[in-house]
C-alpha positions as CSV (number, residue, x, y, z in Angstrom):
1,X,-58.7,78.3,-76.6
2,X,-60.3,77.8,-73.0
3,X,-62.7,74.9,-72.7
4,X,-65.4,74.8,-70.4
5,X,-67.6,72.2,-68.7
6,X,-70.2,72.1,-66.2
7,X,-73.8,73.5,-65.3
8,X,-76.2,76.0,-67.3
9,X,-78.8,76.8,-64.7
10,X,-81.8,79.3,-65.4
11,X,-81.9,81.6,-62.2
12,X,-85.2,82.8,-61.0
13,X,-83.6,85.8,-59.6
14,X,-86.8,87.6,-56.9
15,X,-87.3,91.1,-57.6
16,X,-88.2,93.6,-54.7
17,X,-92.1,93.4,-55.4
18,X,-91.7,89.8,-54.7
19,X,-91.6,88.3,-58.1
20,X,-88.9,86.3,-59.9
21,X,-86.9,87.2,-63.2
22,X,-85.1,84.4,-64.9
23,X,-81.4,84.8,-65.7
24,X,-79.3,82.8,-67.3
25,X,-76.1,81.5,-65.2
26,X,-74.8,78.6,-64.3
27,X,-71.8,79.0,-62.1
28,X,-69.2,77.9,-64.8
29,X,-71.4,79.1,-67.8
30,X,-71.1,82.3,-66.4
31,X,-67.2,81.8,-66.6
32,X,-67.6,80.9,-70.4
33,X,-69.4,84.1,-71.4
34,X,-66.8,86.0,-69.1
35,X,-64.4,84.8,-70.6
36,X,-65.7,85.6,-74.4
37,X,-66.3,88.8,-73.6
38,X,-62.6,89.5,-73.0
39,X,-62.1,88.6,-76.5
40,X,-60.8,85.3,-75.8
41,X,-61.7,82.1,-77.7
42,X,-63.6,79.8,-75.4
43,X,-65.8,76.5,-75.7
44,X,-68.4,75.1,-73.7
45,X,-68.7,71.4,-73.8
46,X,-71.9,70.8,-71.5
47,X,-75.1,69.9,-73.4
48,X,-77.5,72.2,-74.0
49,X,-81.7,71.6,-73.3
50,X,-84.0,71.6,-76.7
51,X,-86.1,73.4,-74.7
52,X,-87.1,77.1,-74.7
53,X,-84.4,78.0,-72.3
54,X,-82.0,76.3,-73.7
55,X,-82.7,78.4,-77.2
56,X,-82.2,81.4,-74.8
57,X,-78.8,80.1,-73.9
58,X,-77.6,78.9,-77.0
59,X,-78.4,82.6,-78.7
60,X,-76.8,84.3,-75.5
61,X,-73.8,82.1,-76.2
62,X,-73.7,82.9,-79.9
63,X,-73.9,86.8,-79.1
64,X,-70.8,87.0,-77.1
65,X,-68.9,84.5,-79.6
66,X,-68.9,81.4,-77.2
67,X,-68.7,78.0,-79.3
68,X,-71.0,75.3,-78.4
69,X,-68.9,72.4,-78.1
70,X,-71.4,69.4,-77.1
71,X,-72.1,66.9,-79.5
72,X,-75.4,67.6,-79.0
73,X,-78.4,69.1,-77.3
74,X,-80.2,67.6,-75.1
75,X,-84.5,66.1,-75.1
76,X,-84.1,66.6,-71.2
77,X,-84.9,70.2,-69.0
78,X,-83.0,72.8,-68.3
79,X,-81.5,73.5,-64.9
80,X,-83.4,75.9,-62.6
81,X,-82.5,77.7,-59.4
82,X,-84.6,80.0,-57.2
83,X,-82.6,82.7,-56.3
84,X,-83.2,85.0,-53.0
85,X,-81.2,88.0,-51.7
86,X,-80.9,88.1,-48.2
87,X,-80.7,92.1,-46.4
88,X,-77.1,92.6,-47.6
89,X,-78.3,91.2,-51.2
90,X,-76.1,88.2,-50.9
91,X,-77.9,85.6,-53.3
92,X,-79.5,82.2,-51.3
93,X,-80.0,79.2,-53.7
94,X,-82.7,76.4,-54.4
95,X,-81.6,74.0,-57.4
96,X,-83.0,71.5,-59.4
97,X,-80.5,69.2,-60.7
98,X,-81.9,66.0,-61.3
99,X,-82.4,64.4,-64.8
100,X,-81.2,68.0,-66.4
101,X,-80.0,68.8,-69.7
102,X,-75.9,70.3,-69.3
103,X,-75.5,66.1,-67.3
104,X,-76.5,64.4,-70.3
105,X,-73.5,63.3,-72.2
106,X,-71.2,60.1,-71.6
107,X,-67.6,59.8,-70.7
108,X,-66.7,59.0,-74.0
109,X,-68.5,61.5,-75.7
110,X,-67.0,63.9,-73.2
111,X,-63.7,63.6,-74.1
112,X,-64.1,63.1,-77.9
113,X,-65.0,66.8,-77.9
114,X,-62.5,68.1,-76.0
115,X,-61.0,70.6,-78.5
116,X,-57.3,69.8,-79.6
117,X,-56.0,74.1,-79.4
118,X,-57.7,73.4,-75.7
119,X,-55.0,75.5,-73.7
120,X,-56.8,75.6,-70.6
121,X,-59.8,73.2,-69.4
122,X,-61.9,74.7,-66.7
123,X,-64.8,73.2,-64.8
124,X,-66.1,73.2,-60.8
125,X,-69.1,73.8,-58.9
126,X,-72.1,71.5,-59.5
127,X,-69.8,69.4,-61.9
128,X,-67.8,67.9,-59.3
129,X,-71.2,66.2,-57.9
130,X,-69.8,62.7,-56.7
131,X,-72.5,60.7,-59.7
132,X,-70.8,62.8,-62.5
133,X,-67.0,62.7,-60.6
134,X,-65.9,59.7,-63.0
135,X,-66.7,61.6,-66.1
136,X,-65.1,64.6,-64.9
137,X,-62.0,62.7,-63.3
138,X,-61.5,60.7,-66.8
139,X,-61.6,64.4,-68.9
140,X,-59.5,66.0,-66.7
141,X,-56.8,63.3,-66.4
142,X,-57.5,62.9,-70.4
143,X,-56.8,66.7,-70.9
144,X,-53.9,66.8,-68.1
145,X,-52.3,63.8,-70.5
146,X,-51.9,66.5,-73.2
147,X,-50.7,69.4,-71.8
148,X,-53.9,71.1,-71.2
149,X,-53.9,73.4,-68.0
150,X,-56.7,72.2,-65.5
151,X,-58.8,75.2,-63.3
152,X,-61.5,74.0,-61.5
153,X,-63.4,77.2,-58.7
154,X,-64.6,74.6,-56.2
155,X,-67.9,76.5,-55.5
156,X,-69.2,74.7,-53.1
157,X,-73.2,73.4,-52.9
158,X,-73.0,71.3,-50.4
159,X,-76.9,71.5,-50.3
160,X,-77.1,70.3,-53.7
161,X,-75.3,66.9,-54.1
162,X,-76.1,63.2,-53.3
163,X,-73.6,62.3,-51.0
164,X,-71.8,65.1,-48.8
165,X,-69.2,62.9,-47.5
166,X,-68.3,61.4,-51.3
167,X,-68.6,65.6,-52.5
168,X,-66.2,66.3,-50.4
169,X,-63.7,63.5,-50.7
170,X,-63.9,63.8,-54.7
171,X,-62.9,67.0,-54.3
172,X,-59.9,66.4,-52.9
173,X,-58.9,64.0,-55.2
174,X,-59.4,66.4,-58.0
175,X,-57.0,68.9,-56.6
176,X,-53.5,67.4,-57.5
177,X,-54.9,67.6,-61.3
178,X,-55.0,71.2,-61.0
179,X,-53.0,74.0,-62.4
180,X,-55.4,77.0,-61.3
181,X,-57.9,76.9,-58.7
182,X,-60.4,79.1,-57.1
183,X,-62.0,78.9,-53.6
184,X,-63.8,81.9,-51.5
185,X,-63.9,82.1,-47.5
186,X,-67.2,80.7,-47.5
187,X,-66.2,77.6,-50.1
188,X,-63.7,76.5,-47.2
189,X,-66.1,77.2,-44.1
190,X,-68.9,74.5,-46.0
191,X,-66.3,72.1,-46.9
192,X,-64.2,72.2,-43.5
193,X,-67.1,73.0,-40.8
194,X,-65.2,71.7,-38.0
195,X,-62.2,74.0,-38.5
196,X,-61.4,77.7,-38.0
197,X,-60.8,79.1,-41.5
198,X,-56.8,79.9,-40.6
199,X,-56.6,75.9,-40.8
200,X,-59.3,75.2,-43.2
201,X,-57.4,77.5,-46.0
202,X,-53.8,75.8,-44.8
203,X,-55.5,72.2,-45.7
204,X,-56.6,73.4,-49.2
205,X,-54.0,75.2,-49.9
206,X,-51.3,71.4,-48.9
207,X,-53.4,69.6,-51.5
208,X,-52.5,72.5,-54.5
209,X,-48.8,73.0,-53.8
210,X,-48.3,73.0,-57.3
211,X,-50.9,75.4,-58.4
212,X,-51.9,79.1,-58.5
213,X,-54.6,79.8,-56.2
214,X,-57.5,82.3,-56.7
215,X,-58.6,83.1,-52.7
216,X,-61.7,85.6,-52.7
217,X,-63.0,87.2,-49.3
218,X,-65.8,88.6,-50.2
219,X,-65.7,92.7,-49.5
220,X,-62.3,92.0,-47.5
221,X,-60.5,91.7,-50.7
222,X,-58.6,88.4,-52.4
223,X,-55.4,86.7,-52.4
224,X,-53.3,84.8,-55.3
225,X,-50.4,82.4,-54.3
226,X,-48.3,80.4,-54.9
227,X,-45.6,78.5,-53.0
228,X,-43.2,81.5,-53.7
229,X,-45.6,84.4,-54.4
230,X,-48.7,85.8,-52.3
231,X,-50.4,89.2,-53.4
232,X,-53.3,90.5,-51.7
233,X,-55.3,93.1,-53.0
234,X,-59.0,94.8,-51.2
235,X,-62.3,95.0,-53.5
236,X,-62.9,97.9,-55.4
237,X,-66.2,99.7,-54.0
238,X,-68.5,100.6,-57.3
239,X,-70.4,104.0,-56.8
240,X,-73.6,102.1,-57.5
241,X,-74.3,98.6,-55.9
242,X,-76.8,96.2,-57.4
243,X,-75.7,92.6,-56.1
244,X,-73.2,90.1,-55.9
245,X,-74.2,87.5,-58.2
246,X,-71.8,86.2,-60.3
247,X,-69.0,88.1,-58.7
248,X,-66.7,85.1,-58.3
249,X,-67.3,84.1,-61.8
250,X,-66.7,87.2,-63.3
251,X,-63.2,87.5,-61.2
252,X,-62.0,84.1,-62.4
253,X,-63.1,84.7,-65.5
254,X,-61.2,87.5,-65.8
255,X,-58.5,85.4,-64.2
256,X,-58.5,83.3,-66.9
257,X,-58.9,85.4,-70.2
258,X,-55.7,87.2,-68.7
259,X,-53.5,84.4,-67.9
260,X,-54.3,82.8,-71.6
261,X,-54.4,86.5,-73.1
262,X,-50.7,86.5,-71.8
263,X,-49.4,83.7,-72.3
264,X,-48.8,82.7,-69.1
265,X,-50.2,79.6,-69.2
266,X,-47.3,78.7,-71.1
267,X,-45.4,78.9,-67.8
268,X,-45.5,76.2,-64.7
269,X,-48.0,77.9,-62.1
270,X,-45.4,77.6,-59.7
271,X,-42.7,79.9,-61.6
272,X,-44.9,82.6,-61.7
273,X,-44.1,86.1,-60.6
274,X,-45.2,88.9,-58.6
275,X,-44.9,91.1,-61.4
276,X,-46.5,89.0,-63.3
277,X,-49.5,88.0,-61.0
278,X,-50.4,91.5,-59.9
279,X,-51.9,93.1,-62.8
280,X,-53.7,89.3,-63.4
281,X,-55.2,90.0,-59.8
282,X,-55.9,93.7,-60.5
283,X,-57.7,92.8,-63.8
284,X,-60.1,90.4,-61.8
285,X,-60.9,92.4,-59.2
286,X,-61.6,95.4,-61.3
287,X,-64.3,93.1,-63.6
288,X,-65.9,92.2,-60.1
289,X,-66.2,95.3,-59.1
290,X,-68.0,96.3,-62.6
291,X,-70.2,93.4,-62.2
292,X,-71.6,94.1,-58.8
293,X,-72.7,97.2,-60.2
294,X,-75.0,95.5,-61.7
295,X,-77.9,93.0,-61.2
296,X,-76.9,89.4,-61.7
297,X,-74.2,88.4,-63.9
298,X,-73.2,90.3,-65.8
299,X,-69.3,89.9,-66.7
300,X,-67.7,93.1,-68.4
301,X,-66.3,93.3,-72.0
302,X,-62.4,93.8,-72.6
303,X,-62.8,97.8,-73.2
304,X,-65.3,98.5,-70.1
305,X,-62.2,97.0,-67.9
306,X,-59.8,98.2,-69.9
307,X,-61.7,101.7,-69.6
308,X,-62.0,101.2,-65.6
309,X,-58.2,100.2,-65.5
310,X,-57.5,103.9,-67.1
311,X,-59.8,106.0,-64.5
């Protein structure tokens, strides 16, 4: 299966007459049900509120077959974020993070549950905040240890996190663990501010020689590479634009769900193929495009893409 770890966040999405809907998301909760709804087994290991929300996301994770893997849930609150959209609908964040719910589970406890079929481990964005970097270092390196396939989607919130300078440095250290990562245009711009992009994305790309890399452009397209292999391939426009949350989830999560579906996680990320890589790329993009016809995320199921990769 594909274990996942990190944030479940309830987004207080505003509404054109000014009022906020909540959603449930999470950047690598998102991936989960993404992932689940391609019909692959998948896990999520981050602890779960006893609160009203997190009912709501425990019942939204049982609909769309995701197993919840924490030990338990947790007495503390659910994550919340306000979410605005800006005049191109491009979604501005405001999160609460502190003493939350999916952060309340030790190093030990952590790794106990890791599930032994785990084929691929995936985890990123708020989880790689420098107080919880330990915990996530020690599963990784714990996973890594037996074979497991490490993704992490950076997703950067540098806003978000105690110590910008530790964020970013942690990071890095996290990157020679990985088999498959994910970074957009805008991830590289908040973690390299001082560089133009062209040298910002040859940086990253030195600490992941190893790995398969997921590069996202927003509407200019995306890229995957490795050291022998680079495709690029543009978005695919939907007749009917809602927004762009979730977007980058729903890409990687169709990433995912086709590398395990596949097999080719079987295969060292740097012995992929082009042939192989570039239906994998056309899969995700397609399931990004699906979701932006929509509002929030909201990942496609395994016959709507399928269905789409027909037309």
């Amino acid at each position: 299966m594909i274990a996942v770890l990190g944030e479940n966040v309830v987004d207080l999405l505003m509404q054109p007459d000014g009022n906020f809907c909540p959603h449930l998301g999470g950047s690598p909760f998102n991936v989960a049900i993404g992932i689940a709804k391609q019909e692959v087994p998948v896990t999520y290991l981050s602890p779960i509120s006893q609160d009203r929300f997190g009912d709501n996301f425990l019942s939204y994770m049982q609909t769309h077959g995701v197993e919840y893997g924490a030990p338990h849930r947790s007495a503390l609150p659910s994550s919340a974020a306000i979410v605005t959209l800006d005049t191109q609908r491009q979604p501005h964040y405001s999160i609460y993070r502190h003493h939350v719910a999916d952060r309340d589970i030790s190093t030990g406890l952590l790794v106990s549950c890791l599930p032994e079929k785990t084929r691929i481990l995936h985890t990123g964005s708020l989880a790689l905040e420098p107080e919880d970097l330990t915990k996530v270092k020690t599963l990784l390196a714990f996973a890594k240890s037996r074979g497991v396939r490490i993704s992490i989607d950076i997703n950067i919130r540098m806003d978000f996190v105690t110590d910008k300078t530790a964020y970013i440095a942690g990071i890095e250290q996290l990157m020679p663990l990985c088999d498959y990562v994910k970074a957009s245009d805008e991830d590289l711009i908040k973690l390299y501010p001082d560089m133009p992009l062209s040298d910002a994305l040859a940086k990253f790309k030195s600490l992941i020689p190893d790995a398969l890399f997921a590069y996202t452009e927003g509407d200019k397209g995306a890229l995957l590479c490795t050291q022998a292999v680079e495709i690029t391939m543009p978005v695919i426009r939907p007749d009917v634009f809602g927004d762009t949350v979730g977007a980058g989830d729903t890409f990687y999560s169709m990433l995912l769900s086709y590398l395990w579906s596949e097999n080719l996680d079987t295969i060292a990320p740097s012995l992929l193929s082009d042939t192989q890589l570039r239906p994998a790329l056309k899969h995700a993009i397609v399931a990004a495009s699906i979701n932006v016809s929509r509002h929030g995320c909201m990942p496609p199921s395994k016959v709507e893409v399928q269905q789409k990769l027909a037309c």
